[in-house]
C-alpha positions in Angstrom: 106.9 82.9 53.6 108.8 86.4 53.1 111.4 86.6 50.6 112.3 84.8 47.3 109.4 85.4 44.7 109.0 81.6 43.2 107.4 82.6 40.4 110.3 84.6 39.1 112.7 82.0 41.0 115.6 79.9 38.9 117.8 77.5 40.1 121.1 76.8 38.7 122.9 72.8 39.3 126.4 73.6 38.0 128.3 70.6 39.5 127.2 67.2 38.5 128.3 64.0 38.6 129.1 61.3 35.6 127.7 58.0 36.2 131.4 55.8 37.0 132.5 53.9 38.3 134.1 55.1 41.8 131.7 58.5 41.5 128.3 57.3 43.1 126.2 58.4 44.9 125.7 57.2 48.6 123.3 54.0 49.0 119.7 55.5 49.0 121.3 59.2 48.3 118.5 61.2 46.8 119.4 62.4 43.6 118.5 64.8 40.3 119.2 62.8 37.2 119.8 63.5 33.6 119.1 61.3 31.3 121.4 60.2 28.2 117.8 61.5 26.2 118.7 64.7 28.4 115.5 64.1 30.1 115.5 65.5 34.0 114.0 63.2 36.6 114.8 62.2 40.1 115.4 59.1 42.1 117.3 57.3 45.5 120.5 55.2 44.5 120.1 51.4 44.8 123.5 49.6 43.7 123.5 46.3 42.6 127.0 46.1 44.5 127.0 47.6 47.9 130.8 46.8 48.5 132.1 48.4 46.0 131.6 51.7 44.4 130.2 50.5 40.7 128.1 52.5 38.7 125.5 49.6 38.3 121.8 49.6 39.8 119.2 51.7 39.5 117.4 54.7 41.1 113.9 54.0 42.6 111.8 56.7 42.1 108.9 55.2 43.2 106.5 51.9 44.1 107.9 49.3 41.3 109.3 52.4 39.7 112.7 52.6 38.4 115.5 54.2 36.1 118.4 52.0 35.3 121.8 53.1 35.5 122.5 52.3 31.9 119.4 55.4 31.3 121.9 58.2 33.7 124.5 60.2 32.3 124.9 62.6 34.9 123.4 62.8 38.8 123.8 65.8 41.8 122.8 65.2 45.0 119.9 66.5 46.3 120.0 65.5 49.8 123.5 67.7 50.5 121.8 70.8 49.1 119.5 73.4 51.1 118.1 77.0 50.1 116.9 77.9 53.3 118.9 80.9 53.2 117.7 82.2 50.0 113.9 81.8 50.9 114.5 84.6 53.2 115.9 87.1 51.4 113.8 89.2 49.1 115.0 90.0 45.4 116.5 86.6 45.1 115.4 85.4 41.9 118.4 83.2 40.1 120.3 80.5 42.8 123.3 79.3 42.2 124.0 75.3 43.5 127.7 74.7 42.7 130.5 77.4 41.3 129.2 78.7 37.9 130.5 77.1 34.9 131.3 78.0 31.8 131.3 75.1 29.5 127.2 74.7 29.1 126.9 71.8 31.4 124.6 73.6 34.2 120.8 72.2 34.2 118.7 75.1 35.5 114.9 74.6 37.0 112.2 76.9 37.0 109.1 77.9 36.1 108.2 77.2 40.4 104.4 77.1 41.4 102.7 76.9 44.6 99.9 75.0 46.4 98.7 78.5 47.6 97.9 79.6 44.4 95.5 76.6 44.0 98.5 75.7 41.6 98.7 71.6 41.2 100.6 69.2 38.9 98.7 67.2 36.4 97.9 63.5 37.7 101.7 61.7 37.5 103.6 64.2 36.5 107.3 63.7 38.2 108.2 67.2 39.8 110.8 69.6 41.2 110.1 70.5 45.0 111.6 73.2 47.1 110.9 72.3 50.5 109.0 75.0 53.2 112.4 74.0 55.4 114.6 74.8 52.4 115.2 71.2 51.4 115.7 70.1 47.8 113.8 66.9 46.7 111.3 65.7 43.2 108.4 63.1 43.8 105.7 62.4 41.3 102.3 63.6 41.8 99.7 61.3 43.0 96.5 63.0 42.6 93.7 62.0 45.6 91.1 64.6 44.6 91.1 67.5 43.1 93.1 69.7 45.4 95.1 66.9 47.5 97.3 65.1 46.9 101.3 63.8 47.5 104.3 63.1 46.2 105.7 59.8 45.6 109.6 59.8 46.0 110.8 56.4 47.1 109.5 52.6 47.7 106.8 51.8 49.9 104.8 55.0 49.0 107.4 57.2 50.8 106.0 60.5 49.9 106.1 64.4 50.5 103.2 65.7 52.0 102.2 68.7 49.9 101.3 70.6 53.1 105.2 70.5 53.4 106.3 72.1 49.8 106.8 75.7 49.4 106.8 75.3 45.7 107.2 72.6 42.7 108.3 72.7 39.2 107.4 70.1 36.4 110.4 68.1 35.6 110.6 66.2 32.0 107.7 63.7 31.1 108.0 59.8 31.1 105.9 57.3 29.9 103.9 57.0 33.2 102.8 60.4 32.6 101.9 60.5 29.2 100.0 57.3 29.7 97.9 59.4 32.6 97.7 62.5 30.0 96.7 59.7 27.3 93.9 58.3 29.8 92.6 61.4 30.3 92.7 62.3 26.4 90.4 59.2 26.2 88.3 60.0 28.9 87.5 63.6 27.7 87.1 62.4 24.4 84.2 59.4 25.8 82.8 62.5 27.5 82.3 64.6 24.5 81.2 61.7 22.4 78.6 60.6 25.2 76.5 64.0 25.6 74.7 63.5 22.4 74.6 59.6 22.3 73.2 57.5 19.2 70.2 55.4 20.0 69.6 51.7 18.3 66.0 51.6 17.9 65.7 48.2 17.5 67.5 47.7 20.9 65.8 50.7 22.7 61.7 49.8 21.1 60.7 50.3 24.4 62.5 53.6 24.9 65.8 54.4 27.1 63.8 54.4 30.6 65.2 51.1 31.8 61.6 50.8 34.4 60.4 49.7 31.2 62.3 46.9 30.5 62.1 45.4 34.4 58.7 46.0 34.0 58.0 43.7 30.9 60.6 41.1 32.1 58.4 41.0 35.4 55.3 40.5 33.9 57.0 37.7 32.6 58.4 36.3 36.0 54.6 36.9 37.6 53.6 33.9 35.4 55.9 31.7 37.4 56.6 34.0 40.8 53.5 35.5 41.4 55.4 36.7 44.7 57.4 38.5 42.4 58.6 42.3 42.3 61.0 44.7 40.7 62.4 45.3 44.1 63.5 41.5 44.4 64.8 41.6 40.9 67.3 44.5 42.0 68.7 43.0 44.6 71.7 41.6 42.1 73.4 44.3 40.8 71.1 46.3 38.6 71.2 47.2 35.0 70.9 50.5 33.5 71.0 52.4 30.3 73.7 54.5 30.0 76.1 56.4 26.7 79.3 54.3 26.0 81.3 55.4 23.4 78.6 57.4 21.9 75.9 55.6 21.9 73.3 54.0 24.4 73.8 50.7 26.1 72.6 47.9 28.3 74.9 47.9 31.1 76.5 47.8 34.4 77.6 51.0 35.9 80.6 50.7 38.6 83.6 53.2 39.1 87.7 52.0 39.4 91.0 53.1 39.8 91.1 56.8 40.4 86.8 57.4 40.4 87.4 55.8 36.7 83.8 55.1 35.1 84.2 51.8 34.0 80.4 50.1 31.9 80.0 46.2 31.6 77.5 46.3 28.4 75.5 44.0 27.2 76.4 42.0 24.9 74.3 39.1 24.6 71.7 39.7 21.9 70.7 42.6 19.5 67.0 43.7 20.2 64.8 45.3 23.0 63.2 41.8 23.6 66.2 39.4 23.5 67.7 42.2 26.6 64.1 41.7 28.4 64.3 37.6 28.2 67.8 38.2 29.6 66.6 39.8 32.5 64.3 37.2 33.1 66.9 35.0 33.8 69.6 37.0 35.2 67.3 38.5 38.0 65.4 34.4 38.5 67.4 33.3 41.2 66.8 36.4 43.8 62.8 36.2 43.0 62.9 32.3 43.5 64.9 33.2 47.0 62.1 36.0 48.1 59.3 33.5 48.1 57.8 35.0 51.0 55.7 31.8 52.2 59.0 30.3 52.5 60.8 32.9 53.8 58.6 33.8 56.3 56.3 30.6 57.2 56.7 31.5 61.0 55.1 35.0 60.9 56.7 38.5 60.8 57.9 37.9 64.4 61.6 37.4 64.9 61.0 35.7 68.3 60.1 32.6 66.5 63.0 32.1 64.6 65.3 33.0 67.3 63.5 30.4 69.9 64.0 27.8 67.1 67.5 28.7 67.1 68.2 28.8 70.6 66.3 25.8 71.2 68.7 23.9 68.4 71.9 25.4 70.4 70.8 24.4 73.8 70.4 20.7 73.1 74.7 20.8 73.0 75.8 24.1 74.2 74.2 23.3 77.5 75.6 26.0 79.4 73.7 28.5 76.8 71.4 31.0 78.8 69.4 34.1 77.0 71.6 36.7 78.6 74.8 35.6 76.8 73.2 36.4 73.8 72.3 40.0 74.6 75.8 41.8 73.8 76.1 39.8 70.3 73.8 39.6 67.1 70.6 41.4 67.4 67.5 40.4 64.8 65.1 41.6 63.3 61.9 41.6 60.7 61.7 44.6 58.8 60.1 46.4 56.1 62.6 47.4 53.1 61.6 48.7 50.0 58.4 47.7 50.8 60.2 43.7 51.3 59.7 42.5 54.4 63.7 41.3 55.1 65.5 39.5 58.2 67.8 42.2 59.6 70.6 41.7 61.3 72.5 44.3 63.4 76.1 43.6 65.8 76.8 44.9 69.7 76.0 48.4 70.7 76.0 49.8 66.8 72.2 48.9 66.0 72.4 49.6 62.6 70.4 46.8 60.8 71.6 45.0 57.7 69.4 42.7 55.4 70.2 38.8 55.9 69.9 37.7 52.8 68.1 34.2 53.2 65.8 32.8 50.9 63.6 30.4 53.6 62.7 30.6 57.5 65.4 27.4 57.8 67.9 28.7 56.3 67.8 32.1 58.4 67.0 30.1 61.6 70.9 28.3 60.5 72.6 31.6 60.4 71.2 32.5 63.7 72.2 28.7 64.9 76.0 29.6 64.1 75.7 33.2 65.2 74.5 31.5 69.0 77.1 28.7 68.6 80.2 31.5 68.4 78.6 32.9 71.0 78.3 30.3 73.2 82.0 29.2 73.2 82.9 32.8 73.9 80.7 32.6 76.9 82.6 29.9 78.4 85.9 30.5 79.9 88.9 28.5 78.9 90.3 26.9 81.8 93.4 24.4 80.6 94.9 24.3 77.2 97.0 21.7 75.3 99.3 22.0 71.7 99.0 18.8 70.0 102.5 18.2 68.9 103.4 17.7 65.3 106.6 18.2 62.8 105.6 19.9 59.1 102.2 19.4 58.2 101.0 20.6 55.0 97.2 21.3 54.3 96.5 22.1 50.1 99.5 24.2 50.6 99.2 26.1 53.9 101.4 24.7 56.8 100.1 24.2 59.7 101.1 26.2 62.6 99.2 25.2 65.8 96.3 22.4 66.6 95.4 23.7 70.1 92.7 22.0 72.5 90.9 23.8 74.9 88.9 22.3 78.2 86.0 25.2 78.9 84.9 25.8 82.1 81.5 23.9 82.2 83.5 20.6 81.1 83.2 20.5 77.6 86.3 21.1 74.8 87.4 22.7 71.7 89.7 22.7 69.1 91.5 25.7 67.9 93.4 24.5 64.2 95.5 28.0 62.7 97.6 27.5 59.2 99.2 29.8 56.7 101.0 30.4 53.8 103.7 33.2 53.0 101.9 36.0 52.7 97.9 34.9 54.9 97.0 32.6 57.1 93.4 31.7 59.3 92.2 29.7 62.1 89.2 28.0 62.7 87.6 26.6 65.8 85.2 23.8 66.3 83.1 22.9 69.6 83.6 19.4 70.0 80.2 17.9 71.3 78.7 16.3 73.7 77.9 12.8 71.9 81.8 12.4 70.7 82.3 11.5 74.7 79.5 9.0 74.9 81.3 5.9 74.2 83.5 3.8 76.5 86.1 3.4 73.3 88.8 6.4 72.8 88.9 5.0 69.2 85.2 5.5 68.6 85.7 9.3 70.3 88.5 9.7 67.4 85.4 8.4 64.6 83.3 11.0 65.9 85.4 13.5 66.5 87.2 13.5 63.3 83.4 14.0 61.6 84.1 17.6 63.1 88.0 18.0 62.3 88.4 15.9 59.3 92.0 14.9 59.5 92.0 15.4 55.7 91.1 19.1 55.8 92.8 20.4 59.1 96.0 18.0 58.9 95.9 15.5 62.0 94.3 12.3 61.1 93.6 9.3 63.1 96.9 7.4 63.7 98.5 10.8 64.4 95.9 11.4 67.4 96.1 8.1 68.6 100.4 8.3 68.9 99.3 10.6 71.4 98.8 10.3 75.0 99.0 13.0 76.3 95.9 14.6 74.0 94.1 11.4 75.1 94.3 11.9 79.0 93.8 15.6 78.7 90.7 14.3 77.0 89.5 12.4 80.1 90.0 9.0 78.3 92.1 6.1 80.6 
């Protein structure tokens, strides 16, 4: 943009506003604020009484972010101000908002900067914008990398894009801020202390190559797991050695809010062999579930296992065929890390993820449920019907519909959706074959409560049988 020279660029607010009663902003009137502390900041007004013009509430400035009124001496209006004008000419360098004043009471801004100059505030820092349309506004900086980000103005992450700003000034630190410039104190500081970190040689005998330790701790599983290997013991979440605080550690590596390194360390024991004997146990359970006579005691061909499962499906999904099958889960046996793993992979994607199961029955289950979903999705819904029922509580969701559904080959299922305030979930069960084989509707109920325990899904026995409707839809005289 042509014109005013930000960097040279003040502004001037000559006419505010005391905090009283009958001179308020406008509900949700975007505002600069100065603090009794004489601290500038921003924020939208939120009265407490919308009614009448009082001077109590508060100004959101952000997500959970707030100034109370009783923290304002003064406000101007930011949304009834624009520079627009100004931008355009060149030489401008001092704007006026408001006649001048003489009595010392004008707050002026400056020290502008600009995206363009690869210019950006520090992570939370609340700031002074001059809008690329003109517009005056503040929002603090919310720092997504290092050069993006936005600014946070209002609730609900309203925010200014930053591809929108022509320039920003810092306005005056809070405590948000200097807890991000106090986080970031500590982080350098945990930097600096971990290039050159101390090493406890009774806790590092073996050295800092962590290989070392897996490797004694599986020598030690071999007795037991002959099957074993460091590749099985990995697959819960590995340990490393790694500098915390200045000095080397046991731990778990993982990264948090804002790419923030945060280290789990070990803490269990003092010496190199106590960690290894750890190990041992942490790492147990995934090498007893990679017994690969169990896991694979059909062979290394997935046609086995799927035939199995199939086989188990057909004997109650009777309508089942292969082809149904083909647009779902795909499977496979596959070499990983030189494991050999049960992969699975969904539709058209084909990218194959390990099934972690640690015998031939329990992967020849998964693929049972797998077939089961998509059996019922096979099988068109042809007549519906809500069981009625007045407030039903299940361990503290309500339940909001009990739905039965006739399928096309004959054959029914039960669709049972509850929720709370704020989530909510449904669940569908196939309601087999052998529930029909019985003359009595009360012996169907037995059976078919095994599948829809009244208990857990809300509908017990005596509410069912109050109803017959559901028992005629059911085919049942």
């Amino acid at each position: 943009m042509k014109g005013c020279d930000y960097k040279n660029l003040t502004i001037s607010f000559n006419k505010f506003h005391n905090l009283v009663d009958k001179d308020v902003p406008e509900y949700g009137e975007y505002c600069l604020l100065e603090l009794k502390d004489g601290r500038l900041t921003g924020g939208s007004w939120n009265p407490s009484d919308w009614e009448h013009k009082t001077a109590e509430g508060s100004f959101i400035r952000g997500t959970g972010e707030t100034v109370e009124a009783s923290e304002v001496a003064r406000w101007h209006s930011l949304d009834k101000d624009t520079i627009a004008g100004c931008l355009e000419k060149d030489g401008v360098n001092y704007i006026d908002i408001g006649p001048e004043t003489d009595d010392g009471s004008s707050v002026e801004v400056e020290g502008f900067k600009s995206f363009k100059d690869k210019d950006y505030p520090k992570s939370e820092q609340f700031c002074f914008l001059i809008m690329k349309n003109g517009d005056l506004a503040a929002g603090r900086w919310d720092k997504l990398d290092e050069e993006d980000g936005e600014f946070i103005y209002g609730s609900a992450l309203a925010s200014h894009n930053m591809e929108d700003v022509w320039a920003w000034a810092p306005l005056s630190p809070d405590e948000f801020f200097e807890m991000e410039q106090e986080s970031e104190r500590e982080e350098k500081l945990e930097e600096e202390m971990n290039l050159n970190p101390s090493t406890d040689k009774n806790k590092f005998k073996y050295g800092t190559d962590i290989e070392v330790y897996y490797d004694k701790a599986l020598e030690k599983l071999l007795v037991k797991y002959p099957w074993a290997t460091k590749n099985q013991m990995k697959k819960v979440t590995p340990w490393e050695i790694t500098p915390l605080h200045g000095k080397n550690v046991f731990g778990q590596v993982s990264t948090g809010y804002k790419n923030a390194r945060i280290v789990d360390e070990w803490t269990d024991g003092e010496s190199a062999d106590e960690f290894i004997d750890f190990l041992c146990e942490y790492t147990k359970s995934s090498v007893e579930n990679s017994n690969p006579e169990e896991k694979f005691k059909y062979g290394t061909d997935i046609k086995v296992y799927l035939q199995k499962a199939f086989d188990e499906v057909k004997k109650e999904y009777s309508w089942l065929e292969p082809q149904m099958l083909e647009d779902g889960w795909h499977y496979d046996i596959q070499r990983i890390n030189d494991e050999w793993e049960f992969v699975t992979a969904y539709g058209d994607n084909y990218k194959y993820y390990i099934r972690e199961c640690g015998s031939a029955e329990e992967f020849i289950k998964t693929a049972i449920r797998d077939h089961q979903e998509e059996a019922l999705e096979a099988n068109p819904v042809v007549d519906s019907y809500d069981v009625p029922f007045g407030h039903v509580e299940i361990h503290g969701w309500n339940l909001e519909h009990y739905r039965v559904y006739k399928l096309k080959s004959g054959d029914y299922k039960v669709s049972v959706q509850a929720g709370d305030r704020v989530t909510g979930g449904t669940r569908e069960f196939f309601i087999t074959p052998n529930c029909f084989k019985t003359k009595s509707y009360e012996t169907f109920l037995d059976r078919y409560l095994e599948i829809v325990p009244g208990e857990h899904f809300g509908l017990k026995k005596k509410d069912l049988l109050a109803d017959g409707k559901l028992k005629k839809f059911l085919g049942f005289k």
